[in-house]
N, C-alpha and C positions, 0 to 999 in steps of 0.2 A: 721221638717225633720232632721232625724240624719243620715248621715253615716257611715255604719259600717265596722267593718273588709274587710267586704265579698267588698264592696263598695270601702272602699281605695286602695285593693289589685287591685281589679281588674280593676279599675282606671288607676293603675300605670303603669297594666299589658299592656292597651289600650294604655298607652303612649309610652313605650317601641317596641310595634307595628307597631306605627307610626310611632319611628321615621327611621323603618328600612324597611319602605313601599317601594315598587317597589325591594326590595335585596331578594325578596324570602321567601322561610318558615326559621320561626327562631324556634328554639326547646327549649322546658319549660325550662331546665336545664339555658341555657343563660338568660330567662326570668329570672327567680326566681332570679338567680346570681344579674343581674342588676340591679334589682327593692327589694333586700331584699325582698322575697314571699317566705313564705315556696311552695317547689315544689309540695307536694299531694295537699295543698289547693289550689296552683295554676292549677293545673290539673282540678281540680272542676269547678273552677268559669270558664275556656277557654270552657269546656263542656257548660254550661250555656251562655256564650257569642256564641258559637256557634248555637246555638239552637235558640238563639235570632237573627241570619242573621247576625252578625256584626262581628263573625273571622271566615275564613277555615282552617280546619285540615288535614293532611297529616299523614300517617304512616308509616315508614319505616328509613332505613339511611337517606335518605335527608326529610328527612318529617318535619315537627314542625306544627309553626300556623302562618298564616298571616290575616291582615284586610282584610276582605270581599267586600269593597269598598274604594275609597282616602281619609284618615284620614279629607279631609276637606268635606266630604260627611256627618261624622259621627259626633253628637252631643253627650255632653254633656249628654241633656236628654233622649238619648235614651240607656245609658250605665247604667246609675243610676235607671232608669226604668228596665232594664233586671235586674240587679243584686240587686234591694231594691223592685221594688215594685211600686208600683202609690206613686204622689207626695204629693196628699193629705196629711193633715196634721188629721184627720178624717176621720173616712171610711164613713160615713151620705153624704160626698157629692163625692164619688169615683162614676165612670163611672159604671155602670152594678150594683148596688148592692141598695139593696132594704133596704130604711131607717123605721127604725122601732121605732124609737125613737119616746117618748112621746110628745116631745118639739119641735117636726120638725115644726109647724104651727108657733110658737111664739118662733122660736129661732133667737135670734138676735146676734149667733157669725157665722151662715151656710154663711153669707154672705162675711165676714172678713176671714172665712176660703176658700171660693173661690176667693175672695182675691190673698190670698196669694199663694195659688195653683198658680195660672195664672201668677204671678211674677215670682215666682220659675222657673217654667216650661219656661220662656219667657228667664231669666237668662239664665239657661243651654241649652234651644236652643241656645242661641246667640254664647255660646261656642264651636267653633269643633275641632276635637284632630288635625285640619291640622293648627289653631291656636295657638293651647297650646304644640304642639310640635316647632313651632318656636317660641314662647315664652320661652319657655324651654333651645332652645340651644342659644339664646340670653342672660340670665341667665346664663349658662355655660361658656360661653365666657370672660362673664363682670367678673365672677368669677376669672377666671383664670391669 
């Protein structure tokens, strides 16, 4: 599994969200600023995080976006999943999809690859942005 643009952006975007949870809607402009996002591609991916139940949108003067639930609600894997995809590393062994492959009987990596799905996926559950946002400012800190 690789993550992409769309994945780091809007990762960062989830972070930034978090860390101003309970302040209200924050609006892209301040997102994009904080987190380096270009703002049109940032306007994308919060469309797509919204749609996936993890931000609320607002429009107007006070409008922006906030998490949809408390950042320690929210995992890792379900931000990487809206914005990439299933975590499979193969689509032969993804949920819903119909393997057509000739070597499905005598494949000896479909194992290793759910495998490693099930690691993955166990990793970034174990992550939620109510974690990695005080991680974060703990790292800010020590920086300082």
């Amino acid at each position: 599994m690789k993550i992409s643009t769309k994945g780091e952006y809007g990762i960062r975007a989830m972070l930034e969200l978090s860390q101003h949870y309970g302040e209200g809607y924050v609006q892209s402009a301040k997102i994009a600023a904080a987190r380096m996002i270009p703002e049109n591609y940032l306007y994308q991916l919060l469309i797509t995080l919204r749609k996936a139940g993890l931000v609320q949108s607002r429009r107007g003067p006070q409008g922006g976006h906030m998490l949809a639930r408390p950042p320690k609600e929210i995992t890792l894997a379900e931000v990487v999943r809206a914005l990439e995809g299933p975590l499979a590393p193969v689509t032969c062994i993804q949920e819903g999809v119909v393997d057509t492959c000739p070597y499905t009987e005598r494949c000896v990596l479909k194992d290793v690859w759910r495998e490693v799905t099930a690691s993955t996926s166990r990793i970034l559950t174990d992550h939620t942005f109510g974690k990695l946002a005080e991680r974060e400012l703990e790292l800010e800190k020590a920086a300082s």
